[in-house]
C-alpha positions as CSV (number, residue, x, y, z in Angstrom):
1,X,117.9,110.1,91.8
2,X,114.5,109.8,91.9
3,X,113.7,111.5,88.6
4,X,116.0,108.6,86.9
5,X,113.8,105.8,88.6
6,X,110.9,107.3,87.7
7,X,112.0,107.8,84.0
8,X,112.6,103.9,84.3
9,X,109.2,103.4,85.6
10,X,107.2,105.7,83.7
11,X,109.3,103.7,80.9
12,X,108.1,100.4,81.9
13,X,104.3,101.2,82.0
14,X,105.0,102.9,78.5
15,X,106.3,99.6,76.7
16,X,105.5,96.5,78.5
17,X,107.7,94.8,76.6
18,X,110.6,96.8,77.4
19,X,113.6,94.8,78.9
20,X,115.8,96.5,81.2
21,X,119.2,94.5,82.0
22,X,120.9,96.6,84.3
23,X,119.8,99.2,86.7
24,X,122.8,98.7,88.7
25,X,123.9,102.4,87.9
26,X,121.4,103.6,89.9
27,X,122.4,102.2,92.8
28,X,124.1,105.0,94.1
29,X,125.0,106.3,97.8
30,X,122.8,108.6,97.5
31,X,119.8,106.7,96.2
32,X,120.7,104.0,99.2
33,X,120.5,106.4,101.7
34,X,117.0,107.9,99.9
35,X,115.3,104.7,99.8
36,X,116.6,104.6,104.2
37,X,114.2,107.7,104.6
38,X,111.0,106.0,102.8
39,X,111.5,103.0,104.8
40,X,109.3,101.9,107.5
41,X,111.2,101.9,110.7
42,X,109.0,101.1,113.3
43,X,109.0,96.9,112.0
44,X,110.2,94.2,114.3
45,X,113.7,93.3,113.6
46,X,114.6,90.4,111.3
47,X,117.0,87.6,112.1
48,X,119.9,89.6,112.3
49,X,117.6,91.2,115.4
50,X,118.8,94.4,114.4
51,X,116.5,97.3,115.0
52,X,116.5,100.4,112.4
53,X,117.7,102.5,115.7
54,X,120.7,100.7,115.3
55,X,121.2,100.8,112.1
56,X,120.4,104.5,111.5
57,X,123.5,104.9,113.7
58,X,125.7,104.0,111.4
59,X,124.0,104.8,108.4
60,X,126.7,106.4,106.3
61,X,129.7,103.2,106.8
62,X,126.6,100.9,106.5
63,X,125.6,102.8,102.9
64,X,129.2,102.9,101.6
65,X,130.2,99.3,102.5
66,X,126.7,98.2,100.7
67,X,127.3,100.3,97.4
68,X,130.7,98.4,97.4
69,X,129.5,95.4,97.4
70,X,126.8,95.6,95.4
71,X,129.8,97.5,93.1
72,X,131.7,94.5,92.9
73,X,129.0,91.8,93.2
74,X,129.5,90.9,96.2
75,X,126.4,91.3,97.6
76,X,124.3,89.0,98.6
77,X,120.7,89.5,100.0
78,X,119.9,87.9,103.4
79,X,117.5,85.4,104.8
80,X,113.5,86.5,105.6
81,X,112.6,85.8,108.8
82,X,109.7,84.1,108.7
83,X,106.5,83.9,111.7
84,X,102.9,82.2,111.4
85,X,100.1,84.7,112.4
86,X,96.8,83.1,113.5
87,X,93.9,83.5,111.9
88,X,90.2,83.1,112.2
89,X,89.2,79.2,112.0
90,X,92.7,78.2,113.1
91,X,94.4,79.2,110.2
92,X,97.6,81.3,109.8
93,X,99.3,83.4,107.4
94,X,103.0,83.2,106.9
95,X,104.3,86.3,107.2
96,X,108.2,88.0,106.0
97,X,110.1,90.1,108.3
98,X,113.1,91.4,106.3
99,X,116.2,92.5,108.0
100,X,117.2,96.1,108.5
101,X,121.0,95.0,107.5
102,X,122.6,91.8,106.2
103,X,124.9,88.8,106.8
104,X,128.3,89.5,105.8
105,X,129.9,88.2,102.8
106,X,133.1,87.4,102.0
107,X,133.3,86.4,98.2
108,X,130.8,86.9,95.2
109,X,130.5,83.3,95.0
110,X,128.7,82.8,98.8
């Protein structure tokens, strides 16, 4: 799989211009379960306070009941949990903790 995405990269760089309107097909089990490994699993959990331990578990249901609904568009990506860090001077920084898995959904429409 990852000789496809990087055709589709190299592609991009190529032709800036280039519009690519579905890379849905890549999508695959396979690539799911590729992109687990390059991950960085030692991040705090999200809202869904699920850690990557967890998750890792049940890797292969959790990887086919994504590809299905991201196969029938049911999909839908979940919330960013969201925490101030301070910051010299009193400032902070907003920062984005994703979640390792995602809310359920029931219909492609919310």
């Amino acid at each position: 799989m990852k000789t496809q995405l990087n055709r589709v990269a190299t592609k991009a760089k190529l032709d800036t211009k280039e519009v690519f309107t579905s890379l849905a097909h890549l999508l695959t089990p396979m690539f799911l379960k590729e992109t687990w490994q390059m991950m960085n699993k030692r991040g705090a959990p999200g809202i869904d306070k699920e850690t990557t331990t967890a998750f890792a578990e049940q890797l292969e249901a959790r990887v086919q009941e994504l590809y299905e609904q991201l196969k029938t568009g049911r999909y839908k990506a979940p919330p960013v949990r969201r925490v101030e860090i301070p910051k010299d001077g009193g400032k902070t920084r907003l920062l984005g903790i994703p979640t390792v898995w995602k809310m359920r959904t029931t219909s492609a429409y919310g």
